[in-house]
N, C-alpha and C positions, 0 to 999 in steps of 0.2 A: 542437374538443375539445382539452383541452391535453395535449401530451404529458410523456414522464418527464423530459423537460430544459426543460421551461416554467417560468421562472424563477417566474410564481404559486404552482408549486407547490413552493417551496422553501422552507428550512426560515431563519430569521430572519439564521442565522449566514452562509448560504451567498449570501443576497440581502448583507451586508455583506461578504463575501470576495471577490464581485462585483464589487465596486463600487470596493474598494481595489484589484482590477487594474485595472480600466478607469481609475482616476486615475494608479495608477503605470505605466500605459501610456504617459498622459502626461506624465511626468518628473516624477510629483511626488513627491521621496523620503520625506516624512512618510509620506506613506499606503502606501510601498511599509515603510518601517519599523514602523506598524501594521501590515501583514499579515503580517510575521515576526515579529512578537510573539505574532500570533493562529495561528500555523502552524507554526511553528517546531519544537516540543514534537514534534506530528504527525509531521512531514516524518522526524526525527532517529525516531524508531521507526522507521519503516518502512525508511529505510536503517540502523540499526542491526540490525533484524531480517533481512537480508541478507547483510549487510560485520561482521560482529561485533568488527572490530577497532574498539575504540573512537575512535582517534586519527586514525584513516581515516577511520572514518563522519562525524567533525568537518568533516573537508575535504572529502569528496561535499558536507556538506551546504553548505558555503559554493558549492561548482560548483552549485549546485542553484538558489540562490537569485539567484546571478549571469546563469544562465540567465533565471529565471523575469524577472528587471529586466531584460533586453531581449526576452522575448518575450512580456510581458504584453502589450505592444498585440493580440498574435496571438490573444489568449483569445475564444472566440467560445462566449456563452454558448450558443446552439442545441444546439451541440456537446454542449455535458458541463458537470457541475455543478462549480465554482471549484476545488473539494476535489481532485476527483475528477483534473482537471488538471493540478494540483499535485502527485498521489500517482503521477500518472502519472510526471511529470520526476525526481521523487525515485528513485521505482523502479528507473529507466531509468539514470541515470546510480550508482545501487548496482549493478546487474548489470557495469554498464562497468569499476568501479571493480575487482571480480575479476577480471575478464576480461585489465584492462590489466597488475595486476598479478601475473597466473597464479598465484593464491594460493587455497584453497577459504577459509571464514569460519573464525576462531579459536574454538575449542572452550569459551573461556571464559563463563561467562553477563556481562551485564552488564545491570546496573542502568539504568534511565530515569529518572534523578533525580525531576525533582517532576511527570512528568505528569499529567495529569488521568485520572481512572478512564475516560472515555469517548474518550481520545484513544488509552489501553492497551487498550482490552477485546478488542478484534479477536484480538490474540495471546497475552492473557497467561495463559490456563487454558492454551497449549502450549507456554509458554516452555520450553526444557531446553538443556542443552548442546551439541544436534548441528545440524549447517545445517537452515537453514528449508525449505519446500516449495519458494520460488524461489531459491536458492542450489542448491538440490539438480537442478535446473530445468537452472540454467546449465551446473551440468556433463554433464547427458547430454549426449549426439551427437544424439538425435533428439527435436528437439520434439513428435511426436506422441506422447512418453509421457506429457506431461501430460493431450491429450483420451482415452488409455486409461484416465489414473486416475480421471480425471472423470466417465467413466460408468459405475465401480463406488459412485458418488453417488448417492443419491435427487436425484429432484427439484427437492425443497424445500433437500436442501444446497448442491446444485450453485447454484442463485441465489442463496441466503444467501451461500457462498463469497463467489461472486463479487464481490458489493457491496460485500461487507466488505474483500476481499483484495485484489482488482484497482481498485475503482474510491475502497476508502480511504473508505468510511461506518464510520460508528460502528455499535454492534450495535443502540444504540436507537435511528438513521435506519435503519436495515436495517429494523428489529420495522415502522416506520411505513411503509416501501416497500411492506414483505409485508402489512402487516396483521395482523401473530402477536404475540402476545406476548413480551415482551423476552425472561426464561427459556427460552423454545421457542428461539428465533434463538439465544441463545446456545451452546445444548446443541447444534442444529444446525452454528453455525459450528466447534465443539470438537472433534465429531465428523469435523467434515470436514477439517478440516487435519488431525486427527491421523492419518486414511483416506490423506490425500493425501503424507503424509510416510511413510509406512511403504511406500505403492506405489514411492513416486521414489527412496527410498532403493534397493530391489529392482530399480529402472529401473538407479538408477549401478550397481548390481553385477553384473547382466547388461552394463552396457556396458564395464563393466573387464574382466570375464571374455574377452568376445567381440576384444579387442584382442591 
């Protein structure tokens, strides 16, 4: 039976973002140059939606991609889907990117130039001014406030989140994971960031208070 990372059941884009790791695994810079052509847009939301400085989130995303050209040999489809990999190292080194410079994210909005609607949709019904749900993350003291806020979640938000947030689907590869219709997942993922931004926020303020 195939499982959720059996590359048959992936979706056209994801079998090609495959493929260009596994060749720029092997040195080959065209196709590591296609894959940040095909990624690129992505990657810079997802650390922008973090690091809100926009000048910073430029230079995560070049560490990001520097990374990904020496450890795309290491990509192991079994594991997790190309995207999903890639949203991982972005994420990972936006958190670092606070962290190093003990700075919380700048309160400006900023704009995503020309992405695509399916590359934005994850965040864009909560875009506003104030740090994201994982910004807000980084600054507590205790990461068990994230699984408290997570099961003031239904069900059905708590994996739509997911998908969408952590593993960096799109809300119409999410509707096709779930089985739901796109509007449904949407409203679901909306719901649930906006659930999970209002608890995190109350998490940093209890932990400021308690200091």
């Amino acid at each position: 039976m195939a499982t959720a990372t059996d590359p048959q059941d992936w979706s056209e884009r994801s079998r090609e973002l495959s493929r260009l790791l596994a060749r720029a695994g092997l040195g080959d810079r065209a196709a590591f140059a296609t894959l940040y052509e095909r990624t690129s847009s992505h990657l810079f939301a997802v650390v922008l939606r973090i690091n809100r400085d926009r000048a910073q989130a430029e230079d995560v995303l070049q560490e990001v991609y520097v990374n990904v050209w020496r450890a795309a040999q290491s990509f192991d489809a079994a594991q997790s889907q190309p995207l999903t990999w890639l949203t991982s190292i972005a994420r990972n080194r936006a958190i670092d990117s606070l962290r190093r410079k003990q700075t919380e994210p700048q309160t400006q909005s900023a704009p995503l130039g020309n992405d695509s609607d399916e590359e934005r949709d994850v965040y864009d019904d909560v875009a506003d001014n104030a740090p994201g749900p994982l910004a807000l993350l980084s600054q507590a003291s205790d990461a068990r406030a994230l699984s408290n806020c997570m099961q003031g979640l239904t069900a059905q938000q708590r994996q739509s989140v997911a998908l969408a947030f952590y593993d960096g689907l799109s809300h119409a590869e999410v509707a096709e994971q779930m089985r739901q219709p796109l509007g449904t997942v949407k409203s679901w993922v909306r719901r649930a960031l906006l659930s999970l931004k209002s608890c995190l926020e109350n998490a940093v303020v209890r932990d400021m208070q308690a200091e």
